[in-house]
PQR file with spaces between the fields and no chain letter, atoms N, CA, C, O and H, PARSE charges and radii, in Angstrom:
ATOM       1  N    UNK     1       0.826   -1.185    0.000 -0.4000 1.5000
ATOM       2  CA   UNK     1       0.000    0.000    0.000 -0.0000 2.0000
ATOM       3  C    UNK     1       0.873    1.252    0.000  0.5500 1.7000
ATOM       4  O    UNK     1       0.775    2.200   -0.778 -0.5500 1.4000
ATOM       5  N    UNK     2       1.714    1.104    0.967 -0.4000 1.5000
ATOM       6  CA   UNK     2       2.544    2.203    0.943 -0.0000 2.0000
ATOM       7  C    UNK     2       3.282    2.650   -0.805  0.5500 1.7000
ATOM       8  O    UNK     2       3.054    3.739   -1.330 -0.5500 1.4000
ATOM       9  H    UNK     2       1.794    0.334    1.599  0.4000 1.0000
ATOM      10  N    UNK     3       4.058    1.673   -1.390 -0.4000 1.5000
ATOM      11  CA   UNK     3       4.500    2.089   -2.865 -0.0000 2.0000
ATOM      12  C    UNK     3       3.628    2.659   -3.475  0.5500 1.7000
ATOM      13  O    UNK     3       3.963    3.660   -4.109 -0.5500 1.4000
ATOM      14  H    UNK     3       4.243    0.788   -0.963  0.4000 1.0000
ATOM      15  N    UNK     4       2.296    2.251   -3.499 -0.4000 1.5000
ATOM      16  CA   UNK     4       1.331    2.728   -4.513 -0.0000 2.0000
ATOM      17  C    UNK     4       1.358    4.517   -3.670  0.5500 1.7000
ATOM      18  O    UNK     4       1.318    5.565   -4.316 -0.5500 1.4000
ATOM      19  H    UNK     4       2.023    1.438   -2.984  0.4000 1.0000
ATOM      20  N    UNK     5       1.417    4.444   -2.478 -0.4000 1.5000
ATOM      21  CA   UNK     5       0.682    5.855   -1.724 -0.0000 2.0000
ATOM      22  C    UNK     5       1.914    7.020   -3.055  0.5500 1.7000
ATOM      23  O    UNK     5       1.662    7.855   -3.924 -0.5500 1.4000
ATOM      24  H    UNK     5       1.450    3.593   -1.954  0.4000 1.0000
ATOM      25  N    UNK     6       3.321    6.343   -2.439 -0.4000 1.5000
ATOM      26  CA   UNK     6       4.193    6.685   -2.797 -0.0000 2.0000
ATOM      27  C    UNK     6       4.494    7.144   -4.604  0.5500 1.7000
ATOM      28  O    UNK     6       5.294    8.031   -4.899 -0.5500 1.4000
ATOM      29  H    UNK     6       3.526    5.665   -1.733  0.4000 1.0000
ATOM      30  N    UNK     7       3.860    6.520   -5.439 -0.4000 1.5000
ATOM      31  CA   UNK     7       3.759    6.136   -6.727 -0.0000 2.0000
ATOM      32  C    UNK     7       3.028    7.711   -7.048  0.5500 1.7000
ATOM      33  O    UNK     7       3.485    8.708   -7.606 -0.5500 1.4000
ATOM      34  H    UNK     7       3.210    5.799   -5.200  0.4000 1.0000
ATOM      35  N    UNK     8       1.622    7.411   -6.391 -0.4000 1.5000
ATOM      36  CA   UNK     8       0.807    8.889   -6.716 -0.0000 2.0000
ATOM      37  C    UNK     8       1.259   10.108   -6.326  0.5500 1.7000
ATOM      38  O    UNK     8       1.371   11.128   -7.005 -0.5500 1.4000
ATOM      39  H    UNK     8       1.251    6.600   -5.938  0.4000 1.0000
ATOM      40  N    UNK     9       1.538    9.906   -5.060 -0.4000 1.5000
ATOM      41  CA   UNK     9       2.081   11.436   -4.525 -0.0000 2.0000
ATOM      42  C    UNK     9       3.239   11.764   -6.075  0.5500 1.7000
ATOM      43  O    UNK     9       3.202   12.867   -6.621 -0.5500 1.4000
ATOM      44  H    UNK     9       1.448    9.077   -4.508  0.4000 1.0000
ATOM      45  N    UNK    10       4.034   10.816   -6.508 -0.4000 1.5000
ATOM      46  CA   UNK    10       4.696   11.640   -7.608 -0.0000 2.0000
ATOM      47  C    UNK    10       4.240   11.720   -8.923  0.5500 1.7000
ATOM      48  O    UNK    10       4.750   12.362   -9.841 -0.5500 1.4000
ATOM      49  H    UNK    10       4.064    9.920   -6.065  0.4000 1.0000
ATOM      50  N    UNK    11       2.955   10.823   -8.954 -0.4000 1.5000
ATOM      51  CA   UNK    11       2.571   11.292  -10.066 -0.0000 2.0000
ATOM      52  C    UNK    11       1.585   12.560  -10.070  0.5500 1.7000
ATOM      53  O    UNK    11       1.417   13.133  -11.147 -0.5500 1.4000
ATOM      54  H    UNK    11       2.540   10.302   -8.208  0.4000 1.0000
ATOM      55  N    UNK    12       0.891   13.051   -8.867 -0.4000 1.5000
ATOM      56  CA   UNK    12       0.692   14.119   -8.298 -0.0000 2.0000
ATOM      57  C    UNK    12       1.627   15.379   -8.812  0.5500 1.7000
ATOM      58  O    UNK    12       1.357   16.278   -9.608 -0.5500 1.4000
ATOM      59  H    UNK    12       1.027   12.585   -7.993  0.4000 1.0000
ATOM      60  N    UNK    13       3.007   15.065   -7.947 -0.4000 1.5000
ATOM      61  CA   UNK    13       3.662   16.023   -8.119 -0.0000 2.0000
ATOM      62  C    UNK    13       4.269   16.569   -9.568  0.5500 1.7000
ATOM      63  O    UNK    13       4.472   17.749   -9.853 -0.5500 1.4000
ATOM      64  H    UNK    13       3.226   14.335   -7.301  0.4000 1.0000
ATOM      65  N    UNK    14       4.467   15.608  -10.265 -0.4000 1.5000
ATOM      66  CA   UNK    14       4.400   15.743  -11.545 -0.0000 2.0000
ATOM      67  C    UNK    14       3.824   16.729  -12.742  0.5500 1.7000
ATOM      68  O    UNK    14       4.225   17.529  -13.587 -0.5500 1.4000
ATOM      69  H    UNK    14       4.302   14.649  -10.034  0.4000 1.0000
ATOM      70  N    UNK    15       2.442   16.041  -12.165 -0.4000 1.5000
ATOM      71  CA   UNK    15       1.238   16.926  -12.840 -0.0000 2.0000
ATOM      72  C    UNK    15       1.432   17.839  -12.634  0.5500 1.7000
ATOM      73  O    UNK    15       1.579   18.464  -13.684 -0.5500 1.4000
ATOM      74  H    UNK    15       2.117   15.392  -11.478  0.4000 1.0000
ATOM      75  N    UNK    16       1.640   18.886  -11.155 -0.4000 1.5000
ATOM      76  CA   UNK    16       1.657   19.893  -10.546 -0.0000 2.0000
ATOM      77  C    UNK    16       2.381   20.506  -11.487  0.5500 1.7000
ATOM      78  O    UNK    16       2.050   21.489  -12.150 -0.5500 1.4000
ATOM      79  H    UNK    16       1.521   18.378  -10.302  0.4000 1.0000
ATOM      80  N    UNK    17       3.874   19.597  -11.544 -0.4000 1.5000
ATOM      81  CA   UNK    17       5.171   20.364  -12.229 -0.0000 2.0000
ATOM      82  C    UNK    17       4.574   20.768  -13.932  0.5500 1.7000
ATOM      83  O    UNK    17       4.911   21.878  -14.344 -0.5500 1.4000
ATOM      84  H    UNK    17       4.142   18.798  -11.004  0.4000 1.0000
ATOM      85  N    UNK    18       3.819   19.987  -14.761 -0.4000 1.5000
ATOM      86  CA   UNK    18       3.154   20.443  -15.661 -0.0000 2.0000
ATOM      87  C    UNK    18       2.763   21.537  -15.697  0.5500 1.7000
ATOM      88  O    UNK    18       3.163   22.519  -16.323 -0.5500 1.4000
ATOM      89  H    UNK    18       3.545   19.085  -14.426  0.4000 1.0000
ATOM      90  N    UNK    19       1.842   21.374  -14.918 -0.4000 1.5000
ATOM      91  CA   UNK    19       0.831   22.408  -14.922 -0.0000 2.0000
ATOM      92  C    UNK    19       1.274   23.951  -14.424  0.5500 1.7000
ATOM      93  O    UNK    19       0.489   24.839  -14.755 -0.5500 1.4000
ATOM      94  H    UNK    19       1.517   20.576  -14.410  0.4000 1.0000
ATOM      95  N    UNK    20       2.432   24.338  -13.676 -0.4000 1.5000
ATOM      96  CA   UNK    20       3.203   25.050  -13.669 -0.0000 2.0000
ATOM      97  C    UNK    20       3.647   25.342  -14.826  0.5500 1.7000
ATOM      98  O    UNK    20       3.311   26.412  -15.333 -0.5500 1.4000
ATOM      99  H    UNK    20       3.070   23.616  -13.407  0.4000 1.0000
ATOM     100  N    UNK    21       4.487   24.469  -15.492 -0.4000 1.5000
ATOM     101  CA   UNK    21       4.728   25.065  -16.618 -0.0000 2.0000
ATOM     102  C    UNK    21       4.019   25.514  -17.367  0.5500 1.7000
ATOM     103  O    UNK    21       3.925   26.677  -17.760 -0.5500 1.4000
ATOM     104  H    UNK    21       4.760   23.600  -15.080  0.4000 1.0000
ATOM     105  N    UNK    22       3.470   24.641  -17.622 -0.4000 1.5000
ATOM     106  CA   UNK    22       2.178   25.599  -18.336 -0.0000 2.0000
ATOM     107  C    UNK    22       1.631   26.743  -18.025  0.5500 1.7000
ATOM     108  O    UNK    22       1.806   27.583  -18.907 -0.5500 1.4000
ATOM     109  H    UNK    22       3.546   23.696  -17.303  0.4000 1.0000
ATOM     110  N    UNK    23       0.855   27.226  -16.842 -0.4000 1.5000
ATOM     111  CA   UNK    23       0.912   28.201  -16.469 -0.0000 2.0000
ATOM     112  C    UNK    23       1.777   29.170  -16.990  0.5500 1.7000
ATOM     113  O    UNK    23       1.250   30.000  -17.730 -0.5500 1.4000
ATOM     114  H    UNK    23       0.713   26.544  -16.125  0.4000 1.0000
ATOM     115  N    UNK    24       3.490   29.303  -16.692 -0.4000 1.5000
ATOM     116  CA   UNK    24       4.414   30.235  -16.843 -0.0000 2.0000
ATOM     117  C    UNK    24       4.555   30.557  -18.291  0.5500 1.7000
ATOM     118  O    UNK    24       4.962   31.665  -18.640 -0.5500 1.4000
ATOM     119  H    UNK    24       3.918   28.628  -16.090  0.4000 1.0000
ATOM     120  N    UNK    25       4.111   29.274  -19.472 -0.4000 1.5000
ATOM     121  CA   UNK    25       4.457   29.775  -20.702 -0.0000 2.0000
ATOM     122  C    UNK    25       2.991   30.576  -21.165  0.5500 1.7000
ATOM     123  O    UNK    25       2.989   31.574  -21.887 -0.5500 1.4000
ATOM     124  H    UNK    25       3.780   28.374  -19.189  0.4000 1.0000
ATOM     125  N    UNK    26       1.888   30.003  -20.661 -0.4000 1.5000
ATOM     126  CA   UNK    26       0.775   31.110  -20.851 -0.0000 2.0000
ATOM     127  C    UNK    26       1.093   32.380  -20.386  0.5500 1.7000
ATOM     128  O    UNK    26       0.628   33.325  -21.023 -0.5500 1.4000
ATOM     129  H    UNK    26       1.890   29.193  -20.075  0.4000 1.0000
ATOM     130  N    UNK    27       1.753   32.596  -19.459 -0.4000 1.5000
ATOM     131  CA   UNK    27       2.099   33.763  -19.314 -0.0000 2.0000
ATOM     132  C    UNK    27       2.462   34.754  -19.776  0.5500 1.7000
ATOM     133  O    UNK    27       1.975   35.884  -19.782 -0.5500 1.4000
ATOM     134  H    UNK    27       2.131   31.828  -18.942  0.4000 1.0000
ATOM     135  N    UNK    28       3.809   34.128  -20.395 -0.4000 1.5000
ATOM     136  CA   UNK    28       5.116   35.175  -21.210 -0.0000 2.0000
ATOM     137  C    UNK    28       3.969   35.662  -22.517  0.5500 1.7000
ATOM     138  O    UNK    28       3.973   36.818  -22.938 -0.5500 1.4000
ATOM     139  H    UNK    28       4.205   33.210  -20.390  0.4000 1.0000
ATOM     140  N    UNK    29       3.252   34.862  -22.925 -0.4000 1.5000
ATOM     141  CA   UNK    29       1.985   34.784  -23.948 -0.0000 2.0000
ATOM     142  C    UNK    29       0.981   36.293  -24.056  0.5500 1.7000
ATOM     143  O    UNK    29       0.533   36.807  -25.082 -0.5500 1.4000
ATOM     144  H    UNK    29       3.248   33.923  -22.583  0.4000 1.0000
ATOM     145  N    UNK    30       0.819   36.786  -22.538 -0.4000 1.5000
ATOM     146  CA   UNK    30      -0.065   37.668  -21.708 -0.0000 2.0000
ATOM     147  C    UNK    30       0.363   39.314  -22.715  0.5500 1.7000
ATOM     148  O    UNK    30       1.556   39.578  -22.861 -0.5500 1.4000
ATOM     149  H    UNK    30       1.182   36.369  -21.705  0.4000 1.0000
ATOM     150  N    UNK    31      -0.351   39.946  -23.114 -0.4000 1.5000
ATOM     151  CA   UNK    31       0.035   41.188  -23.872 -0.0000 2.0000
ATOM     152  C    UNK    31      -0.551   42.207  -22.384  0.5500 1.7000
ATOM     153  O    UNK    31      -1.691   42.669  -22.338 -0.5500 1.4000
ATOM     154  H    UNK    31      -1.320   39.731  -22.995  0.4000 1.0000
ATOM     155  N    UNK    32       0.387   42.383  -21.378 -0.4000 1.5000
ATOM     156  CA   UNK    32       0.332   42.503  -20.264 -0.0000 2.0000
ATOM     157  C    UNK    32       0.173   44.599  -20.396  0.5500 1.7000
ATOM     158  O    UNK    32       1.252   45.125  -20.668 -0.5500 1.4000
ATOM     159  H    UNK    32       1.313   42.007  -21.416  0.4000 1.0000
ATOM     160  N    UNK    33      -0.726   45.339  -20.264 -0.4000 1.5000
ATOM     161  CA   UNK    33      -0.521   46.984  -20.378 -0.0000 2.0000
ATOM     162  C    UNK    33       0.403   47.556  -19.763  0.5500 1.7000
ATOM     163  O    UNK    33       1.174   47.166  -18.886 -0.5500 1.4000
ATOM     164  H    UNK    33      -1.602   44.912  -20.044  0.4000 1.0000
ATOM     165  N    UNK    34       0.214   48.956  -20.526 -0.4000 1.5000
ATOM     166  CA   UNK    34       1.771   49.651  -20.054 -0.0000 2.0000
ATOM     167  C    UNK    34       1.163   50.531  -18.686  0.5500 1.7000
ATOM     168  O    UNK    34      -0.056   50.482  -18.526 -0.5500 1.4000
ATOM     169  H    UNK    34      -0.413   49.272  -21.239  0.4000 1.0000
ATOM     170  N    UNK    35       1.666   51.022  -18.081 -0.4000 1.5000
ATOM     171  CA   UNK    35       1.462   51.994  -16.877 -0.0000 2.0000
ATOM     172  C    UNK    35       0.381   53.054  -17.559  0.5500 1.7000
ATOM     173  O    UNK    35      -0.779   52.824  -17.216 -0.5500 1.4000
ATOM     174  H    UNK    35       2.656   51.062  -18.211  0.4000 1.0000
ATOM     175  N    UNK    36       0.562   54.208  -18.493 -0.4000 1.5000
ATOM     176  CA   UNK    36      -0.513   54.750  -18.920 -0.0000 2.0000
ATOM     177  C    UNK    36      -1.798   54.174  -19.527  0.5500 1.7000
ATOM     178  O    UNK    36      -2.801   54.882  -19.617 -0.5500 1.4000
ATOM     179  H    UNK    36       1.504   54.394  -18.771  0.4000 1.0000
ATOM     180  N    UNK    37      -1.780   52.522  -20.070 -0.4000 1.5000
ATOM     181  CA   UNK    37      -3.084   52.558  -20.360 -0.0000 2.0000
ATOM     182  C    UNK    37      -4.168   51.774  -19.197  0.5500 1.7000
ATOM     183  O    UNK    37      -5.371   51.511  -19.228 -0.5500 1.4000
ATOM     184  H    UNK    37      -0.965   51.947  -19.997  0.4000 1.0000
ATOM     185  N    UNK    38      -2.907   51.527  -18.027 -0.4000 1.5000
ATOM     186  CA   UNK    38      -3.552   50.750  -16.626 -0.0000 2.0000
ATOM     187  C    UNK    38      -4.521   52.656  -16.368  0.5500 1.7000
ATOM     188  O    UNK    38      -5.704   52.981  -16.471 -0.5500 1.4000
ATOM     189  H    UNK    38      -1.931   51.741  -18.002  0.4000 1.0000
ATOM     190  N    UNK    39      -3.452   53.322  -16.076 -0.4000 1.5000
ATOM     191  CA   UNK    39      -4.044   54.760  -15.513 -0.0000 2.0000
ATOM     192  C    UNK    39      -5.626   55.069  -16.591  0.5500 1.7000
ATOM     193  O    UNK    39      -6.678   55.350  -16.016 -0.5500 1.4000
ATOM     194  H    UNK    39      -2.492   53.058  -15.993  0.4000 1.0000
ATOM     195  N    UNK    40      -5.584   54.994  -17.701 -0.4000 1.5000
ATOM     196  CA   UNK    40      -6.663   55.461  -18.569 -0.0000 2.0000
ATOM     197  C    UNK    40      -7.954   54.269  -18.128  0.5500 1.7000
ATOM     198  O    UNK    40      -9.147   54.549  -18.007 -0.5500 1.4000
ATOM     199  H    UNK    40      -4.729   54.765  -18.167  0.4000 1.0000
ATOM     200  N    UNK    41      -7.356   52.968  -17.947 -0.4000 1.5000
ATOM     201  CA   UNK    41      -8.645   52.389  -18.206 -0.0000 2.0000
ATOM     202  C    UNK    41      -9.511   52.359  -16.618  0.5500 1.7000
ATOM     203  O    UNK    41     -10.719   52.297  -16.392 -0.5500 1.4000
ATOM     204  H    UNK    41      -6.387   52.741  -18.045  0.4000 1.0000
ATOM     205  N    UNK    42      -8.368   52.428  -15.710 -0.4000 1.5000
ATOM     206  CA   UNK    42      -8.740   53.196  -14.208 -0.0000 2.0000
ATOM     207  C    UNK    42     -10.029   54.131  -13.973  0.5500 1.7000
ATOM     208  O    UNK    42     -11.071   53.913  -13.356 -0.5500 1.4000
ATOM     209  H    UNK    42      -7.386   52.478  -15.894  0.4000 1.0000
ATOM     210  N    UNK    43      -9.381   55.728  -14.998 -0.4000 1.5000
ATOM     211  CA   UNK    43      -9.735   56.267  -14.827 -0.0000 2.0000
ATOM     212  C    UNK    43     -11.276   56.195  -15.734  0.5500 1.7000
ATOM     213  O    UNK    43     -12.023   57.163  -15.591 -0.5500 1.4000
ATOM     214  H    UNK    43      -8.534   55.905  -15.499  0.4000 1.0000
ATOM     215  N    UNK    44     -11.714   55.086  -16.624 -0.4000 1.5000
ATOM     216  CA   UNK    44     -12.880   55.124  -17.348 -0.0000 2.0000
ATOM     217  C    UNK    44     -13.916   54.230  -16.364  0.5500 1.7000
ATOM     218  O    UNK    44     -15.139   54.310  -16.246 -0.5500 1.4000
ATOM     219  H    UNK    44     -11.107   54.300  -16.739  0.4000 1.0000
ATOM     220  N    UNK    45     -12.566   53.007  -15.454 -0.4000 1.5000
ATOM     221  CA   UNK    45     -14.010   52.152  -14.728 -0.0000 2.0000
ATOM     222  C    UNK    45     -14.539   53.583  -13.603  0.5500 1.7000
ATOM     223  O    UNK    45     -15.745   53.810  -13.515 -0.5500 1.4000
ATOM     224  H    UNK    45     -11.572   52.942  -15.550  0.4000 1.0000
ATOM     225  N    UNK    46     -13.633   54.366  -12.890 -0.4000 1.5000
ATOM     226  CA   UNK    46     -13.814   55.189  -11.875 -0.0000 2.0000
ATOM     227  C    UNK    46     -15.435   56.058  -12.296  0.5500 1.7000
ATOM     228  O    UNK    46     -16.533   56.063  -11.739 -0.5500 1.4000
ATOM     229  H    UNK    46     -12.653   54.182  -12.962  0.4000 1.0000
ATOM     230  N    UNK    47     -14.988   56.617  -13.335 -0.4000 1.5000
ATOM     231  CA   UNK    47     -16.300   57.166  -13.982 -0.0000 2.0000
ATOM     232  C    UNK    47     -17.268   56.931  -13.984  0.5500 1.7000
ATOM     233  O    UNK    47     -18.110   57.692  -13.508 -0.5500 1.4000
ATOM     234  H    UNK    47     -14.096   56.612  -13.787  0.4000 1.0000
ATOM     235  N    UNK    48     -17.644   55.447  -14.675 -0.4000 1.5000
ATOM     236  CA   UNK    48     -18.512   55.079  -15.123 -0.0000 2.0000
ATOM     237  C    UNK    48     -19.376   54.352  -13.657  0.5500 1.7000
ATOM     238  O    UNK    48     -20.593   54.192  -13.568 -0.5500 1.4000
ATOM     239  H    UNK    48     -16.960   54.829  -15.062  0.4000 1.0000
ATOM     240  N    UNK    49     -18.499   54.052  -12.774 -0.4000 1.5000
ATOM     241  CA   UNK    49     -18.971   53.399  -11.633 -0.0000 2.0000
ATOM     242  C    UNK    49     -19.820   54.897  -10.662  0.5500 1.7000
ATOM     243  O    UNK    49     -20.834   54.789   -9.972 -0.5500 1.4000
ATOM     244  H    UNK    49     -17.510   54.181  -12.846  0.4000 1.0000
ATOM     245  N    UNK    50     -19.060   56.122  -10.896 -0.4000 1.5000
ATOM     246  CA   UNK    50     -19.371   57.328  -10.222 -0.0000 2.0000
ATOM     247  C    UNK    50     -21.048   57.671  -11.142  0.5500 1.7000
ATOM     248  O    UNK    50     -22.138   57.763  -10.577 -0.5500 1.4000
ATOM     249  H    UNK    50     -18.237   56.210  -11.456  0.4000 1.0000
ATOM     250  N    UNK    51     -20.858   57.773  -12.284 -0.4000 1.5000
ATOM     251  CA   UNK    51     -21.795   57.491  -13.244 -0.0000 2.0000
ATOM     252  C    UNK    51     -23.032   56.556  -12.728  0.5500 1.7000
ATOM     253  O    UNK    51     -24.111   57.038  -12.383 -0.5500 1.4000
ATOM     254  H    UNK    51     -19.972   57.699  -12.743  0.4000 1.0000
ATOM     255  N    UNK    52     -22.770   55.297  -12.720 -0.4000 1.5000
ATOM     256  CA   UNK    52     -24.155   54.223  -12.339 -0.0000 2.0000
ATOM     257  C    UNK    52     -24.496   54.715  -10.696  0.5500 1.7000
ATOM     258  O    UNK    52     -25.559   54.701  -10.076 -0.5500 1.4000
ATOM     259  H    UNK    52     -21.893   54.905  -13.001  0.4000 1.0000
ATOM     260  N    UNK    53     -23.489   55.032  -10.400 -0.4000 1.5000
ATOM     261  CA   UNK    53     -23.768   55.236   -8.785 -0.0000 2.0000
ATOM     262  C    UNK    53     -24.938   56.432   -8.724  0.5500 1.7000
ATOM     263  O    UNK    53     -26.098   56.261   -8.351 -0.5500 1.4000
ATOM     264  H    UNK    53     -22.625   55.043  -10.904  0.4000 1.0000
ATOM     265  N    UNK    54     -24.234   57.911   -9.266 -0.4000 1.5000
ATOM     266  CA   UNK    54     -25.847   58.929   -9.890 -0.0000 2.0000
ATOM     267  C    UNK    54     -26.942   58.882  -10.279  0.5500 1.7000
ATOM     268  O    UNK    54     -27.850   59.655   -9.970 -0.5500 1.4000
ATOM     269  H    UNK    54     -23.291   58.050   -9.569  0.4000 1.0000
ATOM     270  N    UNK    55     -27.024   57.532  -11.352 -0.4000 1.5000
ATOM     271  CA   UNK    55     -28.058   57.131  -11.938 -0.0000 2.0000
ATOM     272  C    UNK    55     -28.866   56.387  -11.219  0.5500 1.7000
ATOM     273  O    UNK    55     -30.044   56.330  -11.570 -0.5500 1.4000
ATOM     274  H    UNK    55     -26.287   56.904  -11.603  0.4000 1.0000
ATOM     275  N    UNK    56     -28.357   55.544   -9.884 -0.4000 1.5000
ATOM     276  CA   UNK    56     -28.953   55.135   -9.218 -0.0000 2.0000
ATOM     277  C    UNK    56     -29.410   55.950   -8.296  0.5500 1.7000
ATOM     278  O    UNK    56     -30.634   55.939   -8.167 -0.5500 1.4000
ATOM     279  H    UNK    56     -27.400   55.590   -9.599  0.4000 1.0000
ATOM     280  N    UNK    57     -28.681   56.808   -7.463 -0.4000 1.5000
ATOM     281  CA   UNK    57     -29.331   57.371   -6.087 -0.0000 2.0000
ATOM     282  C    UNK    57     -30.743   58.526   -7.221  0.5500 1.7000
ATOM     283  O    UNK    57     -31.906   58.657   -6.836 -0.5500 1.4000
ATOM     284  H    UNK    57     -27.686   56.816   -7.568  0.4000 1.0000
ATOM     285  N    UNK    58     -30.300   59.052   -8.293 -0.4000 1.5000
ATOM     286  CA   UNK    58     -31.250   59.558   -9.100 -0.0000 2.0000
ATOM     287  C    UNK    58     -32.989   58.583   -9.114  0.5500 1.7000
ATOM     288  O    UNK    58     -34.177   58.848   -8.933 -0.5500 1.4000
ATOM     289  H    UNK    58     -29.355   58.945   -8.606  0.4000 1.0000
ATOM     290  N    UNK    59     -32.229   57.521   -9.412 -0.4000 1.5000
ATOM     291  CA   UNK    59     -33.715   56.559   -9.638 -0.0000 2.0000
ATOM     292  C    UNK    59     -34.239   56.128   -8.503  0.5500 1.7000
ATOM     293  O    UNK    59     -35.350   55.608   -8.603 -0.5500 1.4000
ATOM     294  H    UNK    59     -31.264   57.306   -9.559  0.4000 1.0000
ATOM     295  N    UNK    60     -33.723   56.198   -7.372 -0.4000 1.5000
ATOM     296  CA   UNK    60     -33.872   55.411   -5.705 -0.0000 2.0000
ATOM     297  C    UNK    60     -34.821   56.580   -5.382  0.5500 1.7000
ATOM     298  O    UNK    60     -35.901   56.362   -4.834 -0.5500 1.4000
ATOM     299  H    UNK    60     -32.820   56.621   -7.291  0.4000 1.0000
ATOM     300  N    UNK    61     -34.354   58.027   -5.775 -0.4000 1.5000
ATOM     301  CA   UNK    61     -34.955   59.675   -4.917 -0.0000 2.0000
ATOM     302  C    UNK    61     -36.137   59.283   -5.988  0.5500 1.7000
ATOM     303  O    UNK    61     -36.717   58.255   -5.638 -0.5500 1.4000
ATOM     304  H    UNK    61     -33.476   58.204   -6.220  0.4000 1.0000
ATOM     305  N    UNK    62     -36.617   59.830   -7.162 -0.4000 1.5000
ATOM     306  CA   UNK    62     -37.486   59.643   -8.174 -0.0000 2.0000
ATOM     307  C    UNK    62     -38.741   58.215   -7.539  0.5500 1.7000
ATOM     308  O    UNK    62     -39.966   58.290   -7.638 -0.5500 1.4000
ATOM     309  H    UNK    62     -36.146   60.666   -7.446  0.4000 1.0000
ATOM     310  N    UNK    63     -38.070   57.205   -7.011 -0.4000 1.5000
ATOM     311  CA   UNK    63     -39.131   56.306   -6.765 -0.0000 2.0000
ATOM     312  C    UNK    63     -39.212   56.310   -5.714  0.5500 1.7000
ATOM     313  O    UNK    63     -40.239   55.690   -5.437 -0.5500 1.4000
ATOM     314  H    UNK    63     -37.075   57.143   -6.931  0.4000 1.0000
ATOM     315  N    UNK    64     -38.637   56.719   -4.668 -0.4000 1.5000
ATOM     316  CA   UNK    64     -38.879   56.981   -3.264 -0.0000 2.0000
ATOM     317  C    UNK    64     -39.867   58.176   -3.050  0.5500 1.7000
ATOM     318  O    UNK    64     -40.595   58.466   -2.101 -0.5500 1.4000
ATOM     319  H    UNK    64     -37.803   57.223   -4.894  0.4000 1.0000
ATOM     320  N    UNK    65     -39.652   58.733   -4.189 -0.4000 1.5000
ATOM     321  CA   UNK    65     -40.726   60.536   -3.732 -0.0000 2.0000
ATOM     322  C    UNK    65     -41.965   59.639   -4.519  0.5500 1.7000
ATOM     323  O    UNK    65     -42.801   59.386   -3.652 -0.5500 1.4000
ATOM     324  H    UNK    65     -39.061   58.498   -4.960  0.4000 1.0000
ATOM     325  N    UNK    66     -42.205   59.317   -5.262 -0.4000 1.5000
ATOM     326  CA   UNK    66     -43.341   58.182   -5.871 -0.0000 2.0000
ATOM     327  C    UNK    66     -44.081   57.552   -5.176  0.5500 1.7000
ATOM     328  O    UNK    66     -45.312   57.535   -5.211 -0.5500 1.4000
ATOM     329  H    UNK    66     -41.525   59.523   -5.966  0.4000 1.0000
ATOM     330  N    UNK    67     -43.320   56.947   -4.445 -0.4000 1.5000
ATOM     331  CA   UNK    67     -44.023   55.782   -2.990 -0.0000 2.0000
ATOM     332  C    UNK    67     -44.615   56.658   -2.387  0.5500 1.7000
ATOM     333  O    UNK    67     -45.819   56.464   -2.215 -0.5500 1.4000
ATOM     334  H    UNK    67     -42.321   56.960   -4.417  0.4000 1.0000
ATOM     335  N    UNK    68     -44.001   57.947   -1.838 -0.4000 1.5000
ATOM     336  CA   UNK    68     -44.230   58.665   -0.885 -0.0000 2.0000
ATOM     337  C    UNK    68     -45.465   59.172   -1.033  0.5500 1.7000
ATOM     338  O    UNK    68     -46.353   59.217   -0.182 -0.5500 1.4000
ATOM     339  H    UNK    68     -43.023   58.105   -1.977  0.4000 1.0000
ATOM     340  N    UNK    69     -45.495   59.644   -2.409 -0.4000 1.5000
ATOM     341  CA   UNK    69     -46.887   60.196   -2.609 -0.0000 2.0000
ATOM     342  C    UNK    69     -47.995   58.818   -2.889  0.5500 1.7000
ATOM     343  O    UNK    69     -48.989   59.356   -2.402 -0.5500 1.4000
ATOM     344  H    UNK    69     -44.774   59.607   -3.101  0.4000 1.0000
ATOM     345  N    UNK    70     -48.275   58.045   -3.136 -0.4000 1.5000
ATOM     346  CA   UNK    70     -48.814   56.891   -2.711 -0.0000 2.0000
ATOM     347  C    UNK    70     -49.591   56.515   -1.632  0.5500 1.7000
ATOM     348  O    UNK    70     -50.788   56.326   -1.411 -0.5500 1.4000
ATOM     349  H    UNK    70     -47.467   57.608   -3.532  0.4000 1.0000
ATOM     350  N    UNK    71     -48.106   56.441   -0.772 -0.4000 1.5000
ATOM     351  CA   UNK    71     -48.677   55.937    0.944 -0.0000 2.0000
ATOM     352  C    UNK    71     -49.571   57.299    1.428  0.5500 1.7000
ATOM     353  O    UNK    71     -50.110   57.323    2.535 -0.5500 1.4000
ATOM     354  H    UNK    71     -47.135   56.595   -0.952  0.4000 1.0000
């Protein structure tokens, strides 16, 4: 029992070692951005999130004064 335990753990480790590699050559693969277009695309999620965030407290006040007149 023990050889076999022994057998897998390296064919385990093996795989691992594959799959590492692999990993690392997908990597070098990666068309990874430069510092200014990290800053630009930053600055478009920042926006657009400041953006939905307006559009929401806009639509929350609009249906909250709605209800209000309702109740």
């Amino acid at each position: 029992m023990t050889t076999q335990a022994n057998a897998n753990n390296n064919e385990k480790a093996k795989g691992l070692g594959k799959f590492l590699r692999g990993v690392r050559s997908e990597l070098k693969k990666v068309n990874w951005p430069n510092r200014a277009e990290i800053k630009n695309h930053t600055g478009v999620v920042i926006i657009a999130t400041l953006m939905a965030v307006v559009l929401l407290w806009i639509l929350d006040s609009v249906f909250g004064f709605g209800l209000n007149l309702l109740i």
